[in-house]
N, C-alpha and C positions, 0 to 999 in steps of 0.2 A: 581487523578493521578499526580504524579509532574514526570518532565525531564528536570534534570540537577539544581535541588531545586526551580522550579516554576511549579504552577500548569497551566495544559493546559487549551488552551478554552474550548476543549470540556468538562474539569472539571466544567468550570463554565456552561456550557451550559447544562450537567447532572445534577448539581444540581436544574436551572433552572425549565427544563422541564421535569423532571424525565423521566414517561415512553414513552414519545411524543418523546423524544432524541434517534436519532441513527447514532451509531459512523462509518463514512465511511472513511475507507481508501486510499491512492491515491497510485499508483504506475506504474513504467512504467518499460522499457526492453531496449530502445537507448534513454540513457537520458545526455540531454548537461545544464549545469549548466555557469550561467556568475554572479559570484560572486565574485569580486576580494577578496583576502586575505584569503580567503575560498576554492572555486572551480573554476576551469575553464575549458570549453571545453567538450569534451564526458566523461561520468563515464564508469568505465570496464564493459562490459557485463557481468551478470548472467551467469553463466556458469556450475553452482551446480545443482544436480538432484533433489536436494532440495531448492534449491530456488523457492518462486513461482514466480517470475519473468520471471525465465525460465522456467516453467511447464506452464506458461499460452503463453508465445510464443513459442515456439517447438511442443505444441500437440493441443495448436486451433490457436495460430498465428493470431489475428483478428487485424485492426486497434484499436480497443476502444472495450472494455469488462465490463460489468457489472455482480459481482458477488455477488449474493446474499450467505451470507454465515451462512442462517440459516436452509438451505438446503430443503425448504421444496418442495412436490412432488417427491423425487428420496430417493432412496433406497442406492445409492452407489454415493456419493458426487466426485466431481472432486478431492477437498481439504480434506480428511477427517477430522470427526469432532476433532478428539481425537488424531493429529498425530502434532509435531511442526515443523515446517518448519521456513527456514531462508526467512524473510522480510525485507527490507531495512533494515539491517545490521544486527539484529536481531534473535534469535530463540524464536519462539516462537508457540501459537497454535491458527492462526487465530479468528477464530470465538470465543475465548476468550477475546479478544481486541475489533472485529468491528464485527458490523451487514452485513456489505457487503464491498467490496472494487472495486474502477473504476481501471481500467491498460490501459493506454497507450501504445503502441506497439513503439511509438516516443515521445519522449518528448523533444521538441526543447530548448535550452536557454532562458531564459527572455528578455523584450527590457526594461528594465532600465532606467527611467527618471532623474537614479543620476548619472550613468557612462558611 
């Protein structure tokens, strides 16, 4: 997979470790970025009924969340398997991308040892 004309780590780590690799996504719902020139300070909250940002804070609300997102033991997934929803910035259909994904409820700024 490349983004933005470089391939990701986890490109080289798929090819690495073929089926031992699995790709987890990270994502949060109050997220404060300290990047000069880039970001700074709190990102807009999710606020889409499709975001899973906001689906995973509005209907379970947990500090830190693990989801497995190859749905196994349930019959009727939180995310369905076949439906795209918007992810950090994105549309797309989950569990097509990653094997699970962690969610932050907070996700504070970085401390920076350059700035």
């Amino acid at each position: 997979v490349e983004f933005g004309g470089a391939r990701t780590m986890g490109t080289f780590l798929e090819q690495e470790l073929g089926d031992d690799y699995r790709a987890i996504a990270l994502t949060g719902y109050a997220v404060w970025v300290d990047w000069p020139g880039v970001a700074q300070g709190q990102l807009p909250l999710p606020s889409e009924t499709n975001e899973v940002e906001y689906l995973l804070h509005s209907e379970i609300g947990r500090d830190v969340l693990f989801v497995d997102l190859a749905f196994g033991g349930t019959s009727s997934p939180f995310l369905a398997e076949d439906t795209a929803y918007v992810l950090n910035d994105g549309i797309l259909v989950p569990a097509t991308h990653w094997d699970a994904l962690i969610h932050l409820e907070v996700s504070p700024a970085m401390s920076s040892l350059l700035w």
